[in-house]
N, C-alpha and C positions, 0 to 999 in steps of 0.2 A: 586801468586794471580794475576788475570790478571786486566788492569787498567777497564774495563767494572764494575767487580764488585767492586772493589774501589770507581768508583762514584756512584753508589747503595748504598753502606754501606756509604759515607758520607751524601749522599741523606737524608737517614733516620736519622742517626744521626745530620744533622741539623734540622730535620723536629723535632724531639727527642726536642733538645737544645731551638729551639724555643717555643714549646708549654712551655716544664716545666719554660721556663724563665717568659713567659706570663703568668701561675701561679702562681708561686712565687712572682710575681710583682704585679699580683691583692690580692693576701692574705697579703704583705706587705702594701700595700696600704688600706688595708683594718682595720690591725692594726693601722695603726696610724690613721685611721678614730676614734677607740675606743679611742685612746690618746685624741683627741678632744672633747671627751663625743658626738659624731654622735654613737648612736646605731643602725642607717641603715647598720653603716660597711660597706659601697660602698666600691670597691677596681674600679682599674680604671688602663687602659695601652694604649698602643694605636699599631694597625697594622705598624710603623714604626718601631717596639720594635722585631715585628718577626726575621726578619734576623738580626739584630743585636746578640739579643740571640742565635741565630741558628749559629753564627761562634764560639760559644761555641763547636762545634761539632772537631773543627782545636786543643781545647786545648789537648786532651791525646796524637793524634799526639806527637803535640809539646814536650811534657813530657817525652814520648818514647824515642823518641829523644836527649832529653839532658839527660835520662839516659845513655842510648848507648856513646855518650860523656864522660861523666863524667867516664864510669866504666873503674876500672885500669887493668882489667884481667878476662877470661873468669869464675873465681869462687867467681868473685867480687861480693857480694850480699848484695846491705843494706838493713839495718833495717828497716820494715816495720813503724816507727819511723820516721825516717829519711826519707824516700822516700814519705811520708805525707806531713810533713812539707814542704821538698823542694819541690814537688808539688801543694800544697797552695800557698805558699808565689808567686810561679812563677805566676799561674793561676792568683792571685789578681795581681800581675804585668800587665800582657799581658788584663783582664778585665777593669783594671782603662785605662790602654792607650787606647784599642778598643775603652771605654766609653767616651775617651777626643776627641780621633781623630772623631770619629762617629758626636760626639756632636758639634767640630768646621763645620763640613761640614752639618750638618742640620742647624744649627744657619744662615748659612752664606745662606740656603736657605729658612729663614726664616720660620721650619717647624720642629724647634729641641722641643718635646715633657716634658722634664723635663727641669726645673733652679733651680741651688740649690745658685742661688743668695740669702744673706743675711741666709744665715744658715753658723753655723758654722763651721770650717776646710774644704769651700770649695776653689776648683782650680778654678778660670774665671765662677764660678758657674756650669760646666759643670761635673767635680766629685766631690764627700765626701771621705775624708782620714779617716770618720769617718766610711764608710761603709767597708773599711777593712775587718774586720772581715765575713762579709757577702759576699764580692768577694770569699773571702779564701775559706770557704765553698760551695759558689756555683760554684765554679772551679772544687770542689771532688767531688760534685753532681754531675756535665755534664761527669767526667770522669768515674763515675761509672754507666752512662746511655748510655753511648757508649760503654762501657764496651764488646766487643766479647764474646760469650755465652762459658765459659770451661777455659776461659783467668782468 
């Protein structure tokens, strides 16, 4: 596969990672508008939220990757099980640091778009340990949106 359409196909696949990120962030935002009794349901993100989401596009990469690693022999095949889990768990890994590292370099330019100061189980206000669960899952969503078509 020649490196030309490499950046093609991550092109798209960041362009992918950023919009469904920017959905999923205004329909979250959106729920927890109904947790506050707002029945406008505003949801709300912001154009700094684009490429952040959009390096979503680097996660299956990275997974490929550490499968290929990990495997002990060419009939080495795990469980579709297995290969879930340790793909979530990684994806929320590699999602919370983007979302700290991201969020110390906006803070420090004065233009970091969420604080989750004064909510609970957060880091310097910059991640939720609580959001876990929703990293975990929107790691296997970007991986399944990048997904190569017959893969």
């Amino acid at each position: 596969m020649n490196t030309s359409y490499r950046l093609k196909e991550l092109s798209r696949n960041f362009c992918r990672c950023g919009v469904a990120g920017w959905c999923l962030e205004v329909i979250f935002t959106s729920l927890e508008s109904m947790a506050l009794h707002d029945w406008r349901l505003m949801g709300r993100t912001s154009l700094l939220m684009f490429p952040i989401y959009g390096m979503g596009a680097l996660l299956a990469p990275i997974g490929q990757a550490v499968d290929t690693w990990l495997k002990a022999g060419p009939t080495d095949v795990p469980r579709a099980a297995d290969r879930v889990m340790r793909h979530g768990v990684l994806y929320m890994v590699l999602i919370f640091t983007a979302e700290y590292l991201t969020g110390i370099c906006l803070r420090a330019g004065g233009i970091c778009p969420w604080d989750y100061s004064g909510r609970q189980m957060n880091v310097n206000g910059l991640i939720r340990l609580d959001f876990a669960p929703l990293w975990f899952l929107t790691g296997l969503l970007f991986e399944q949106i990048t997904k190569k078509k017959g893969a």
